[in-house]
N, C-alpha and C positions, 0 to 999 in steps of 0.2 A: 504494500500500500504506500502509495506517497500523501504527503502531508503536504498543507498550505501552509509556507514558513507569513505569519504576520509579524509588524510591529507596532508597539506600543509606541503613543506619541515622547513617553519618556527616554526608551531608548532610540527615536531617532531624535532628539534632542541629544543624547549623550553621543551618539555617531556625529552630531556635526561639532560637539564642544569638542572631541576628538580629531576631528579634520581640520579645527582652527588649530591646536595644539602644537600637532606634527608640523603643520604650513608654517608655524611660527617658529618654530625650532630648526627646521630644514627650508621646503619648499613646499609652494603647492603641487606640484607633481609628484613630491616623495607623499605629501597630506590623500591625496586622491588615489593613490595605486596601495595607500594599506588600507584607507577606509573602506576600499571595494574588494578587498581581501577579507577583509574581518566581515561583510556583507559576505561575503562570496560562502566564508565557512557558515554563517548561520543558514543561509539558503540552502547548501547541503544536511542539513538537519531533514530535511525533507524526506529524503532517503532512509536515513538512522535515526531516528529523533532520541530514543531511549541509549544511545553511546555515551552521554554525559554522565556524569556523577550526580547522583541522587543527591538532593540537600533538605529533606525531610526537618532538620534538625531544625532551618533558618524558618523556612516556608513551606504550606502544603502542597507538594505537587512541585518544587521548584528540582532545576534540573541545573547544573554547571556546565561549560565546559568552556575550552580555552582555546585563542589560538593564536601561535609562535610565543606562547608563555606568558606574556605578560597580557595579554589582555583576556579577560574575563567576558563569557557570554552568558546571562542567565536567562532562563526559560522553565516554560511550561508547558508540556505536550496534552492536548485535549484528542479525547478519542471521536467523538461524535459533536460535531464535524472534526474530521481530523486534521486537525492543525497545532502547528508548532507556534508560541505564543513568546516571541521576543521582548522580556520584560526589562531588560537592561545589560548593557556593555561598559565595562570597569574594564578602567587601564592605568598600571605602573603602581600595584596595591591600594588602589582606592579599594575602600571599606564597604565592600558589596553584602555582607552579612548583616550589619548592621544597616543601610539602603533599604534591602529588603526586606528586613525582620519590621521595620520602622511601617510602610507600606501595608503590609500582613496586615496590621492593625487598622488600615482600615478598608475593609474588604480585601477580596483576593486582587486589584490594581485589573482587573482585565475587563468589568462590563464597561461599554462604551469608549474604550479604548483601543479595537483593534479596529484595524481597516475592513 
């Protein structure tokens, strides 16, 4: 089964305070070829959704995973509709536990947020 990767208007908020980040440290070309990489890995969730790391601990249902280490994807895979539910992108140890543990409290962060 493939899943519809959405996102949350918070994590594409966090995808462009990321794309300003990199552009401002490097350039906009180095900014634009990771931000569409860290896109690129969430959108393969599609395929796998359940590869991440369960985070039961933080949130219900929330899922981790990472890519080229330092950046952080968190989500939540819904079965019916099946879709993968991009709830936030942490990068360079920002405090995604506490982000999201914060969030949990009020409601699961996903009605009326997705596309």
């Amino acid at each position: 089964m493939v899943y519809r990767v959405v996102f949350t208007p918070e994590a594409e908020r966090q995808l462009e305070e990321l794309f300003l980040h990199v552009a401002m440290a490097s350039s906009a070309g180095t900014a634009q070829r990771f931000t569409s990489a860290v896109i690129g890995t969430c959108e393969r969730l599609a395929l796998f959704p359940h590869r991440g790391t369960p985070r039961e601990d933080i949130r219900p249902g929330l899922r981790v995973s990472h890519h080229r280490g330092r950046t952080i994807i968190a989500y939540a895979v819904e079965e019916t509709p099946p879709q993968v539910a991009i709830l936030g992108v942490f990068y360079g140890g920002q405090d995604y536990a506490s982000a999201l543990n914060d969030e949990a409290g009020e409601g699961d962060g996903l009605e009326g947020d997705l596309e």
